[in-house]
N, C-alpha and C positions, 0 to 999 in steps of 0.2 A: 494601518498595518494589516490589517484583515484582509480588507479590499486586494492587496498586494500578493497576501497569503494565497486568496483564491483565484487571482488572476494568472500567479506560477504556476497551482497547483492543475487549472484549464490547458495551460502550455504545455505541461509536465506531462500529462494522460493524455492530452492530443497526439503529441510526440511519439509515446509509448504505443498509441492505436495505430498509427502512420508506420510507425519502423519497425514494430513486434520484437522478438529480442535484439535486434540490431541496433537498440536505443539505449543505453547507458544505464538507465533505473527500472530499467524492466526484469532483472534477474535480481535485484535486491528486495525488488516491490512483492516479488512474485514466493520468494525465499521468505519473507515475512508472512506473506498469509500463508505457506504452508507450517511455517513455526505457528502461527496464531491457531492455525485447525486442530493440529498434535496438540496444541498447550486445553482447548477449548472441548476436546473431545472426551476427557474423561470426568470435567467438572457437571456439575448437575445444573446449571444456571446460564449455563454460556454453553450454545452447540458449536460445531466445528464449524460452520457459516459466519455465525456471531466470530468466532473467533479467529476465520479469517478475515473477514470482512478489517476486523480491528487490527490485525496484524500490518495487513497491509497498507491500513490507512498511517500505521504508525511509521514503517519501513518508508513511505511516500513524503511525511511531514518532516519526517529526518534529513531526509535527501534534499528538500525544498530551502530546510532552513542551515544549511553547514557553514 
């Protein structure tokens, strides 16, 4: 199941580099990591990087697995 996971998720970000907002999960992808930055920007543990980074990985795994 993993192997599956990261084999979509290669497709997924290939996709996303190839057509830039023209690609379907790139405004939801993108809408996550700036949620993840605002949420990550005033905690003391988590910068706005870290919490994009996370945002977006999660807006990404969403999409992958619906």
């Amino acid at each position: 199941m993993s192997d599956d996971l990261i084999q979509d998720a290669k497709v997924e970000i290939t996709g996303m580099a190839k057509q830039g907002m023209a690609h379907p999960s790139t405004k939801p992808v993108l809408t996550g990591a700036a949620i993840g930055a605002l949420v990550g920007w005033p905690l003391p543990l988590v910068s706005p990087l870290a919490g994009a980074v996370l945002g977006a990985g999660f807006m990404l795994y969403k999409r992958l697995r619906r």
